[in-house]
C-alpha positions as CSV (number, residue, x, y, z in Angstrom):
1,X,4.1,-50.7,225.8
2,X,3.5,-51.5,229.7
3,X,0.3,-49.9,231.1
4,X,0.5,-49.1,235.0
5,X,-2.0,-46.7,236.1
6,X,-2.2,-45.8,239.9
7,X,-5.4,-43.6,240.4
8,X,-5.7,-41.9,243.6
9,X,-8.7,-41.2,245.4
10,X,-7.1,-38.1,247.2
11,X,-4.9,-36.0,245.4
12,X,-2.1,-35.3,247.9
13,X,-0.1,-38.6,247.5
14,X,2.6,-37.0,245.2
15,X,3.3,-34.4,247.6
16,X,3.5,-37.0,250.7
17,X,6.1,-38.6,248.6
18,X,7.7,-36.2,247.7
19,X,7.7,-35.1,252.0
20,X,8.7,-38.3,252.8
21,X,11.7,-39.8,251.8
22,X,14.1,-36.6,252.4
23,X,12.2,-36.7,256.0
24,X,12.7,-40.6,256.8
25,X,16.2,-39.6,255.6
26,X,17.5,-37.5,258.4
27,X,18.2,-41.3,260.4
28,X,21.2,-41.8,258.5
29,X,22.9,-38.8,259.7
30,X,22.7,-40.2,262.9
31,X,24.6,-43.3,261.6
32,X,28.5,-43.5,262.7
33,X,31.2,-43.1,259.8
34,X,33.7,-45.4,262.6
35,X,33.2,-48.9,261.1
36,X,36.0,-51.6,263.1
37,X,36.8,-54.8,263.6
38,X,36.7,-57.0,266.4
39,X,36.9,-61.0,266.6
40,X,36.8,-61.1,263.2
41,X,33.4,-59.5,262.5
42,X,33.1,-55.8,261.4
43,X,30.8,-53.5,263.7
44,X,29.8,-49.6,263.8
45,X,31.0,-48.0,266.7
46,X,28.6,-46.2,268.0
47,X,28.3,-43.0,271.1
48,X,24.8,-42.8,272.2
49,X,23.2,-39.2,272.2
50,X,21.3,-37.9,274.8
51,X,18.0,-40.0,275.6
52,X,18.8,-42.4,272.4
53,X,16.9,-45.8,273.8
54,X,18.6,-49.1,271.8
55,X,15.5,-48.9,270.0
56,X,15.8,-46.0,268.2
57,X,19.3,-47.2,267.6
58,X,18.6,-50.4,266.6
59,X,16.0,-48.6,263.7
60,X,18.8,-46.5,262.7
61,X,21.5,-49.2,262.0
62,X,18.9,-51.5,260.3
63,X,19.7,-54.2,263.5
64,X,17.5,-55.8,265.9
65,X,17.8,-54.4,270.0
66,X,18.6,-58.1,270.5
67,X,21.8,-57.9,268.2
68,X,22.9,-55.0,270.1
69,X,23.0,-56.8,273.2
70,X,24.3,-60.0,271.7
71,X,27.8,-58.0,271.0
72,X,27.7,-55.6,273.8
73,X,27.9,-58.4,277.0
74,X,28.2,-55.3,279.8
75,X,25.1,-53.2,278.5
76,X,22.3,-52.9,280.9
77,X,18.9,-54.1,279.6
78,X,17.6,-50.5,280.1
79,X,18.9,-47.5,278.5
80,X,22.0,-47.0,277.9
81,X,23.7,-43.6,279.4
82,X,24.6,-40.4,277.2
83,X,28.2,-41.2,275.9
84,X,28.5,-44.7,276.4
85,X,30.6,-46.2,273.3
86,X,29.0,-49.4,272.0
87,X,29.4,-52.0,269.1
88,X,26.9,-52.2,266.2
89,X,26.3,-55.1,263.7
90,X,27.8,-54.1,260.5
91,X,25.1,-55.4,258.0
92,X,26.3,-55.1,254.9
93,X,23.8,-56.1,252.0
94,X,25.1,-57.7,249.0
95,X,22.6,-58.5,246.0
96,X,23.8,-61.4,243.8
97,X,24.6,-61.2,240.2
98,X,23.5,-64.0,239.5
99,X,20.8,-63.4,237.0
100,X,18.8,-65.2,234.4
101,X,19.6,-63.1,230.6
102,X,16.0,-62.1,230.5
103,X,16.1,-60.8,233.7
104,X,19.2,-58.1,232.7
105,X,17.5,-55.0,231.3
106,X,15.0,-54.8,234.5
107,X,16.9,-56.1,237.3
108,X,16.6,-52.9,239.5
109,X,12.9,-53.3,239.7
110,X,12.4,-56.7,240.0
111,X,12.5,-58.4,243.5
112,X,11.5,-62.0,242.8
113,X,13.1,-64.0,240.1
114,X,10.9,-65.4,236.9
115,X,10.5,-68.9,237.9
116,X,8.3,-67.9,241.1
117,X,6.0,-66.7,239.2
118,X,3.9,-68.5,236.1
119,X,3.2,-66.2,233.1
120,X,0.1,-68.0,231.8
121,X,-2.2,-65.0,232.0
122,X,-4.4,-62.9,230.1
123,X,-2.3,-60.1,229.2
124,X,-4.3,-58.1,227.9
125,X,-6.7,-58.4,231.1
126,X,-6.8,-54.7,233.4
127,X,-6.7,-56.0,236.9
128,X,-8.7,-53.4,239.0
129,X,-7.6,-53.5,242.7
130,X,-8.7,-51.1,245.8
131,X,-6.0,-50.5,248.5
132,X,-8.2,-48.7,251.4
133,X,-5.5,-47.2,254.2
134,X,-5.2,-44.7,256.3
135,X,-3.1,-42.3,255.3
136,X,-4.8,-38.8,257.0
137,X,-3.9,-36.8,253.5
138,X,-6.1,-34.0,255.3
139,X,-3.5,-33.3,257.5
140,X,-1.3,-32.9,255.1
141,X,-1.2,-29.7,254.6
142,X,1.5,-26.6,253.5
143,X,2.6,-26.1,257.1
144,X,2.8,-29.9,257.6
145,X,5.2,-29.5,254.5
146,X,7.1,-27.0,255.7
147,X,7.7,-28.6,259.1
148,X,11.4,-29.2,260.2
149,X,11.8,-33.3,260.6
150,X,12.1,-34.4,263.8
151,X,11.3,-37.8,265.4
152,X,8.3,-36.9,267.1
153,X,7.2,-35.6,263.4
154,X,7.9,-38.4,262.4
155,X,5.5,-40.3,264.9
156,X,2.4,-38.3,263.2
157,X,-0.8,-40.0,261.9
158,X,0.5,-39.7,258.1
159,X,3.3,-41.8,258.3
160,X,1.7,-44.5,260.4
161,X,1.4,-46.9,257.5
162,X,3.2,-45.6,254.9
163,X,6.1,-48.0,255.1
164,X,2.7,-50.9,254.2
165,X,2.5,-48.0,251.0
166,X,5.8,-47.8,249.9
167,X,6.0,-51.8,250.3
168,X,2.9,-52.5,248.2
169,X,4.2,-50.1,245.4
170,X,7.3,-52.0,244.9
171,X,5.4,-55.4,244.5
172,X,2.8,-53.4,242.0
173,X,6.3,-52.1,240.5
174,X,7.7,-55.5,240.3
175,X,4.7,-57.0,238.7
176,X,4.5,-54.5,235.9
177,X,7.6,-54.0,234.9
178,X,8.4,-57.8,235.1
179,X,5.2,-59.6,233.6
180,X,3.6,-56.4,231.7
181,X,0.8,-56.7,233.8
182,X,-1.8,-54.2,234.1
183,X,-3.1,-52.7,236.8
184,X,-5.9,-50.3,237.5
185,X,-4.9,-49.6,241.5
186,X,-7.3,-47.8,243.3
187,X,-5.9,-45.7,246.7
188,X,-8.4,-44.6,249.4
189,X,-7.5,-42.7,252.4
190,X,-9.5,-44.9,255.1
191,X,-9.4,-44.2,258.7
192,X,-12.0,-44.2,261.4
193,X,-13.8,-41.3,259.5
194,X,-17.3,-42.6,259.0
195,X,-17.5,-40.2,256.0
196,X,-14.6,-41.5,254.2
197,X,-16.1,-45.1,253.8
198,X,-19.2,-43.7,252.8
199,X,-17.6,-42.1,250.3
200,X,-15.7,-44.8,248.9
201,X,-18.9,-46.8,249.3
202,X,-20.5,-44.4,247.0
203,X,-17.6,-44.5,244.5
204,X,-19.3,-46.4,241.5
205,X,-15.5,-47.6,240.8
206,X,-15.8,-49.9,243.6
207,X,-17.8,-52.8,242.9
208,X,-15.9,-53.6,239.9
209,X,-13.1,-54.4,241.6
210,X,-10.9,-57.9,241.5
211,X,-9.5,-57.4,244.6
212,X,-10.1,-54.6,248.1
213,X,-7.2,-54.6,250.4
214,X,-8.3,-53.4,253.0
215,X,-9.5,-51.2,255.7
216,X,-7.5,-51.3,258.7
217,X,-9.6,-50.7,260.8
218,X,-12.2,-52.5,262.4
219,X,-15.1,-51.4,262.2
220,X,-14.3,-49.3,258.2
221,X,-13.6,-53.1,257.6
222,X,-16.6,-54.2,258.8
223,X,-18.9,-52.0,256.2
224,X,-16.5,-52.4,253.4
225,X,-16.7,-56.2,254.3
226,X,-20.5,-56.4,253.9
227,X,-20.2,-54.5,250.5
228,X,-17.6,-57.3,249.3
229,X,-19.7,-60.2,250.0
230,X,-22.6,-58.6,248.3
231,X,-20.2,-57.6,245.4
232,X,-18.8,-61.4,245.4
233,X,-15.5,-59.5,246.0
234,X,-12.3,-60.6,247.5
235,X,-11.6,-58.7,250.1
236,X,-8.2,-58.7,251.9
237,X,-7.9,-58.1,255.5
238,X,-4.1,-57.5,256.7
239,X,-3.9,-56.3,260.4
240,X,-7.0,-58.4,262.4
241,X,-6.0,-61.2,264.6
242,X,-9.5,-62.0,265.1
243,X,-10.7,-65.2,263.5
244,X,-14.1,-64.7,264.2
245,X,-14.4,-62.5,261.3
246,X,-14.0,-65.0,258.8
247,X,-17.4,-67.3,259.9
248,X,-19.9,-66.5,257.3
249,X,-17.7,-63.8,255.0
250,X,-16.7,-66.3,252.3
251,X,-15.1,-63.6,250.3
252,X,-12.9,-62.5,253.1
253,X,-9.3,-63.5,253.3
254,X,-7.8,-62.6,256.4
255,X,-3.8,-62.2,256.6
256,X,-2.7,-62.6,260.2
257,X,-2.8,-65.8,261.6
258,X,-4.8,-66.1,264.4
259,X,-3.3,-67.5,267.9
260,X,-5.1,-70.9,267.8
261,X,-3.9,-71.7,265.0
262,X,-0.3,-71.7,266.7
263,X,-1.8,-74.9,268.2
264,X,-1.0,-77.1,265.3
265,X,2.4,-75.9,265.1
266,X,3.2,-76.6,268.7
267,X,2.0,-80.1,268.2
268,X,4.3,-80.4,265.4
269,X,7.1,-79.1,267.4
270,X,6.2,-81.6,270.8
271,X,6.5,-84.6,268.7
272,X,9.6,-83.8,266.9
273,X,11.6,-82.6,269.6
274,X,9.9,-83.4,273.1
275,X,8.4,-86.3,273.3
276,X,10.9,-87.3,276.0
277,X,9.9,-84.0,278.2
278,X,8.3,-83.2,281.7
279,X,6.2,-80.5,280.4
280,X,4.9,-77.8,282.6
281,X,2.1,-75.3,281.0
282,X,1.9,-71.7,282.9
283,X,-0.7,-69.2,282.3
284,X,-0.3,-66.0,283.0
285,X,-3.6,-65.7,284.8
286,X,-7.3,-67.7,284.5
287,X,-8.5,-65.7,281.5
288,X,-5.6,-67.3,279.3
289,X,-6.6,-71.1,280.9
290,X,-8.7,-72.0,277.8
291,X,-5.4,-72.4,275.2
292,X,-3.5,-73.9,278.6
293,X,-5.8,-76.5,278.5
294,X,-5.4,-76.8,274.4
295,X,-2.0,-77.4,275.6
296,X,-2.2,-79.7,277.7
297,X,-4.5,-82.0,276.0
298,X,-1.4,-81.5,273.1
299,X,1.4,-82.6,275.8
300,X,-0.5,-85.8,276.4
301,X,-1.5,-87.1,273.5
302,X,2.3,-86.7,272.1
303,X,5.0,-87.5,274.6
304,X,6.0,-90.7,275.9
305,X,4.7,-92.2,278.9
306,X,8.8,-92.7,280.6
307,X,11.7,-91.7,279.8
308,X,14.7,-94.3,279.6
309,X,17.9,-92.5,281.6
310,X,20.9,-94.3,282.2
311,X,22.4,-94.4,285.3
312,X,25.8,-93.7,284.7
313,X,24.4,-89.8,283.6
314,X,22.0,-90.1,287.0
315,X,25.2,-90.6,288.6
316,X,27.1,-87.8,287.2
317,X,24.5,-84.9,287.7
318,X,24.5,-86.0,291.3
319,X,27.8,-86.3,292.0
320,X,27.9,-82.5,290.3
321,X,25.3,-81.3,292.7
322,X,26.7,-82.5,295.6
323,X,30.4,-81.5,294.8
324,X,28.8,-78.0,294.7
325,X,27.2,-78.5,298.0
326,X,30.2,-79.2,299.5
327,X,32.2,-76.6,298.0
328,X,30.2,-74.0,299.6
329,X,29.8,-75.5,302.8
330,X,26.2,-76.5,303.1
331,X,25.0,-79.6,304.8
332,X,23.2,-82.1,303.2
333,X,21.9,-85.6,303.4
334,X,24.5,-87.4,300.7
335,X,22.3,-90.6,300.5
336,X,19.3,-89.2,298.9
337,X,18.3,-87.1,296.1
338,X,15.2,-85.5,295.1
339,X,14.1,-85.2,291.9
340,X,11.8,-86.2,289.0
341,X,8.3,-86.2,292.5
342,X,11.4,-89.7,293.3
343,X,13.8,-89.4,296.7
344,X,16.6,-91.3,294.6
345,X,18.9,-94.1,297.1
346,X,22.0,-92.5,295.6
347,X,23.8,-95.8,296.5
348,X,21.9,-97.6,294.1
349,X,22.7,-95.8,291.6
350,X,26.1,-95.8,292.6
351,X,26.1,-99.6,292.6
352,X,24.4,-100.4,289.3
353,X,25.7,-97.5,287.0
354,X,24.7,-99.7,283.9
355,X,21.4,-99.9,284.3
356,X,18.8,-97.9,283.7
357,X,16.3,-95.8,285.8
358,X,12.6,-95.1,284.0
359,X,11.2,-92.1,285.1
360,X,7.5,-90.8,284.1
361,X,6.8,-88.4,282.1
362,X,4.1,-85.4,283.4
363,X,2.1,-83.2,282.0
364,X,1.1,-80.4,284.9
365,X,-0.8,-77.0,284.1
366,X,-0.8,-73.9,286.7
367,X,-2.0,-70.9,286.9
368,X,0.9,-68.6,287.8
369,X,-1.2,-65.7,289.8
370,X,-2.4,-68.2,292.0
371,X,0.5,-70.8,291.5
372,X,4.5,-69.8,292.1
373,X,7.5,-71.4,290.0
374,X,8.3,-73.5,293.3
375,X,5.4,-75.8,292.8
376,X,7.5,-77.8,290.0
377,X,10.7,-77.8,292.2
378,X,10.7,-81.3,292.9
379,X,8.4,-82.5,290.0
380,X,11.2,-81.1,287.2
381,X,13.8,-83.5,286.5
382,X,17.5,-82.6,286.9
383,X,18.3,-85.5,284.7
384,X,16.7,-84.8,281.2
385,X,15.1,-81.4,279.9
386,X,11.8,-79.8,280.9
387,X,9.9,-78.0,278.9
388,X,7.8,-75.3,280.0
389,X,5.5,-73.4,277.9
390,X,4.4,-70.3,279.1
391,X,0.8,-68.7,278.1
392,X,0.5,-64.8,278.6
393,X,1.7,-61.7,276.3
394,X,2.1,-58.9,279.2
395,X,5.4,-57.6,279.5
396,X,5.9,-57.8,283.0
397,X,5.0,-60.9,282.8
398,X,7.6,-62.1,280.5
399,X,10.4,-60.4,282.0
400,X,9.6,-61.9,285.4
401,X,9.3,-65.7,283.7
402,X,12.4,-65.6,281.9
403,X,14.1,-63.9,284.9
404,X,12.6,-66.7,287.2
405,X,13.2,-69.6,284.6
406,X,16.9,-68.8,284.4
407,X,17.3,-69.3,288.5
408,X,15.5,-72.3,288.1
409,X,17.6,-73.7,284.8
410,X,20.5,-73.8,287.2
411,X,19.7,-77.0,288.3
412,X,17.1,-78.2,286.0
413,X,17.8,-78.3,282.3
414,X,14.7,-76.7,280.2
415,X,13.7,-75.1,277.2
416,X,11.4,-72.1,277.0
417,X,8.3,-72.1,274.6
418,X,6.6,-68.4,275.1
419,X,3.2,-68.0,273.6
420,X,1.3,-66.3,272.1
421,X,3.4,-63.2,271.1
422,X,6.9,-62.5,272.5
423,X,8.6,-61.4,269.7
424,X,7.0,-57.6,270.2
425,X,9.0,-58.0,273.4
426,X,12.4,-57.2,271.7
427,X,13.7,-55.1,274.2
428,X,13.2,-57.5,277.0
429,X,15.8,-60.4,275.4
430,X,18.9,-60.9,276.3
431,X,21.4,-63.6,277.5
432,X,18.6,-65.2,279.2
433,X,16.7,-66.5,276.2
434,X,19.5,-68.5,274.7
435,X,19.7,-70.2,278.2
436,X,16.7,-71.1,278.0
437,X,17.2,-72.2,274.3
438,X,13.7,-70.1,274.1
439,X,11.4,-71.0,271.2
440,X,8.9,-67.6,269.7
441,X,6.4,-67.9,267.4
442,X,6.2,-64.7,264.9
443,X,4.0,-64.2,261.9
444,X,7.2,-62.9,260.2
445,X,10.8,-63.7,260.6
446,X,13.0,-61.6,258.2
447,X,16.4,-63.2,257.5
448,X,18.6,-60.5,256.1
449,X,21.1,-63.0,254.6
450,X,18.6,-64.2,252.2
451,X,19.2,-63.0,248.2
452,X,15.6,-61.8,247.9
453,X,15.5,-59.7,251.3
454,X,18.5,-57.8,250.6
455,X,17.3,-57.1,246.7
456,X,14.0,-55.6,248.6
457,X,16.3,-53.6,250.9
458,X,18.3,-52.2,248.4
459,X,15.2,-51.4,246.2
460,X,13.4,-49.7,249.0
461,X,16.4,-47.8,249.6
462,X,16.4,-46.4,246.1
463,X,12.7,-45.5,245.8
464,X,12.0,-44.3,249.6
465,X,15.6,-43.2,250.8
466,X,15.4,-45.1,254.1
467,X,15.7,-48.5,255.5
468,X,11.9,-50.9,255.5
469,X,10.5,-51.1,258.4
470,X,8.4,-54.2,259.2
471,X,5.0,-52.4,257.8
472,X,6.9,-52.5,254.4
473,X,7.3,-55.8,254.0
474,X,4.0,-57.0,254.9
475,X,3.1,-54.4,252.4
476,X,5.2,-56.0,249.6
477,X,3.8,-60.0,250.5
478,X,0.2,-59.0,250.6
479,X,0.8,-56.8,247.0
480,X,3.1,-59.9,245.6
481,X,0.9,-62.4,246.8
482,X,-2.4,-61.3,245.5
483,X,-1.4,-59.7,242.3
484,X,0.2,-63.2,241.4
485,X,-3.0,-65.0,242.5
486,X,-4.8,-62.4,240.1
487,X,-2.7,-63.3,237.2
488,X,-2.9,-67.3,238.0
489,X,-6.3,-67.6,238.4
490,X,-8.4,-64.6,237.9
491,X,-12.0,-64.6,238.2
492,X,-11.3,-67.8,240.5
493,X,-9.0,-66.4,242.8
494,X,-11.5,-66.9,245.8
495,X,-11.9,-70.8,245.1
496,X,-8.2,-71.1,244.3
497,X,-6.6,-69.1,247.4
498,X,-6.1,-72.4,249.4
499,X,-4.0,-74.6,247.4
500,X,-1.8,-71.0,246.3
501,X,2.0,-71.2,247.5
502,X,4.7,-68.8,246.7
503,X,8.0,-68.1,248.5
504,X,7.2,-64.4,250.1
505,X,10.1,-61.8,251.4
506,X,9.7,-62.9,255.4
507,X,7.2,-65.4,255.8
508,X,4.5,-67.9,253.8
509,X,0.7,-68.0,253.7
510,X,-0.9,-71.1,254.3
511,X,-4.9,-70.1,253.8
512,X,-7.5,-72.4,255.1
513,X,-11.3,-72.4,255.3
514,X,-13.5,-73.7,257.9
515,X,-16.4,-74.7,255.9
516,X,-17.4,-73.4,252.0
517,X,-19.8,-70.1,253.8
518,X,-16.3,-68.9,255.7
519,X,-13.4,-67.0,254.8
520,X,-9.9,-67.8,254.8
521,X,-7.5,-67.4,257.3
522,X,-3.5,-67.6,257.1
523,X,-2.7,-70.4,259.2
524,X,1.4,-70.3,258.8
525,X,3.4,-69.4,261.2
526,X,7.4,-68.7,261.3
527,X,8.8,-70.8,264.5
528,X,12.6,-69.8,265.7
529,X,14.8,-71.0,268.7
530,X,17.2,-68.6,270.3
531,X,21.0,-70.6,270.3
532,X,24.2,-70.5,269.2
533,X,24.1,-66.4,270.2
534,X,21.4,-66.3,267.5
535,X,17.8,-66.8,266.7
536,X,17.3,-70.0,264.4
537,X,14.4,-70.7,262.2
538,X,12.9,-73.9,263.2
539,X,11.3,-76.1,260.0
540,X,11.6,-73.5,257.2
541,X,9.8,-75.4,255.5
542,X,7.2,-77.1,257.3
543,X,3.5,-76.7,256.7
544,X,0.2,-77.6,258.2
545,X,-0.9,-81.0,256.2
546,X,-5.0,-80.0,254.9
């Protein structure tokens, strides 16, 4: 007989549960019935209510803001206006029958299939894990309960994380009912409240622990943290970006990558793709300068010192600029042409269209609230592609870039590499990234089309009644991904983490440590390229050599 036994530190769980999933359930009668066709593909159609932003309708229909505006050409970027009719994605998941016979009797609560996971374990073993979350069970209370769902309800402190919850549960599910595993899981409600680490401090439970998954919160983390190392406890950190934390915490294993370790993935890019590149580095202001310089030294050491261009395609990009020139009537001086930092005798290259013209390639870092755009008008080549990498995660910032960059691409082929975090920034894309053919680096990418993301869907559908947000699967890949490390390695999981490597729902973890007294930190990160009218991954399965 399976043994699974969740003990919870607070005792309102069941009832949050229980509160939950007819609340989170409301969205779906917001969804339209009206389901068309239209070139082929199948969409909602959808009227937008009063104040809806294409956010909130985006969550509803399971679809990104940036799908939205991929099918709807006219929409304005902002909100849309009450009563304006607009096409949907129609996302329909489909889970594969394809099954292994073993797999037949428990299929509904399995989400990864057998051979991802190695059953050489000590079955009889009780795996004792701590999840340590905030989940503000004291303001759960009756007339919390009793509260009509609305969204601003639904914005409250208890259901913050409870998509991470839900998430986690399915990969404790999955493990149980799959691999008979058992597990003595441990729920504390963790906040900011310096009296609720105390008492999970206090709670003798806790130091025989395999595994603590969390706090979230800094400084919660930071006590719990100490208590772990003296323990000799692995302890799991999933929402710091800080790699700081790791110096000197060997048992610490920190989640999120941090964003130097995007580094080594942009030098992997460079030298596959743009090698052959003007590259042109902007920071959004000094403070940023440090990782413009990382850059830079990247650029140098990886593209090529010219680039070869025949003439014949000089030719043609001239003859282009100055046919538009003509066409609207604006006077010019036909026998030169300025590009590349080179005034170009355009007879020459009319007379020796065969040959070849070598042009250098530059690397040139600016700082753009001292420096404008115009400073690489007549260093950027109209002949071959530039790349510019932009440095700076403000908003404003990255609306005014892309806005500026798309002017500029006009006449100057480029690509777009925006560091260190656009992705948040969904509401901001448009027509302009694919341009650009704009490269983001995410520490998730969820492809909806894949067999094992659409069996999660559906499961979390059954168990929670709503759609997963993000939180949930980063709840399900740090549950599936440490309860299998249990299993493989046990008492050695701490030494073991680095060389551990299993397909997860929307990304990998690719764990490294600085030096034997330091934790590890999850170096991987999921690199994608807006084209084709859709965002493609970029090396699925590339890694960072150790």
């Amino acid at each position: 007989m399976k043994t699974f036994r969740i003990i919870l530190f607070l005792s309102f769980i069941c009832a949050m549960d229980a509160f939950f999933a007819p609340s989170l359930n409301a969205q779906e009668s917001l969804k339209s019935n009206t389901v068309t066709e239209y070139n082929g593909k199948k969409f909602y159609i959808h009227t937008v209510k009063k104040k809806q932003s294409l956010n909130e309708i985006a969550e509803i229909y399971g679809v990104t803001v940036f799908d939205i505006l991929s099918e709807n050409k006219d929409l304005k970027k902002t909100n849309p206006k009450a009563g304006t009719i607009i096409r949907i994605p129609y996302k329909e998941v489909v889970v594969e029958e394809i099954l292994l016979e073993e797999e037949l009797i428990e299929q509904d609560t399995i989400v990864y299939a057998p051979e991802f996971v190695p059953t050489n374990f000590d079955s009889e073993r009780l795996y004792k894990v701590a999840l340590m979350m905030p989940l503000y069970l004291e303001q759960v209370n009756e007339e919390f309960l009793e509260e009509e769902v609305s969204n601003k309800q639904l914005l409250a402190k208890p259901f913050s994380y409870l998509h991470f919850y839900e998430g986690f549960m399915i990969a404790v599910d999955s493990m149980v009912s799959k691999y008979d595993m058992k597990i003595d899981l441990k729920v504390y409600d963790i906040d900011q409240d310096t009296n609720k680490v105390i008492a999970a401090l206090n709670d003798t439970c806790l130091a025989k622990m395999d595994v603590i998954v969390g706090p979230f919160h800094l400084k919660p983390f930071e006590r719990v943290n100490a208590f772990a190392n003296e323990n000799e406890i692995m302890i799991v950190n999933p929402m710091t970006l800080r790699e700081d934390l790791v110096v000197g915490n060997k048992f610490m294993v920190k989640v999120k990558p941090s964003f130097t370790s995007q580094m080594e993935w942009l030098e992997k890019v460079i030298a596959d793709k743009y090698t052959d590149n003007n590259i042109f580095v902007f920071t959004m202001d000094s403070s940023n300068m440090d990782y413009a310089r990382m850059i830079e030294e990247i650029a140098l050491r990886n593209i090529k010192e010219f680039s070869y261009v025949p003439n014949s395609h000089i030719k043609k990009i001239i003859k282009k600029q100055h046919d538009a020139l003509k066409n609207e009537e604006v006077e010019f001086d036909s026998t030169k042409y300025q590009s590349d930092n080179i005034s170009f005798d355009v007879s020459m290259i009319y007379e020796f269209p065969d040959d070849t013209t070598n042009l250098k390639n530059m690397v040139m870092v600016y700082d753009y609230s001292i420096d404008s755009l115009n400073k690489i008008k007549n260093t950027a080549s109209a002949f071959r592609n530039n790349l510019v990498i932009v440095y700076g995660d403000d908003k404003v910032f990255a609306t005014e870039m892309i806005n500026k960059l798309n002017i500029f691409s006009k006449d100057h082929p480029l690509t777009l590499i925006a560091l260190p975090d656009w992705s948040k920034h969904d509401r901001l894309f448009n027509e302009n990234l694919l341009k650009l053919s704009t490269i983001v680096f995410d520490d998730d990418y969820t492809d909806y089309g894949k067999y094992h993301v659409g069996k999660f869907i559906c499961k979390f559908r059954d168990e929670y009644g709503t759609e997963p947000k993000d939180m949930a699967y980063h709840g399900f890949n740090i549950g599936w991904y440490f309860l299998n490390a249990l299993i493989n390695y046990g008492d050695d999981i701490n030494t073991a983490i680095e060389s551990y490597d299993i397909p997860l729902l929307n990304t990998r973890y690719s764990f490294q440590r600085k030096s034997e007294l330091d934790g590890c930190e999850n170096t991987y990160w999921n690199i994608y390229q807006y084209n084709n009218h859709q965002k493609n991954l970029l090396h699925p399965q590339l890694r960072i050599e150790k």
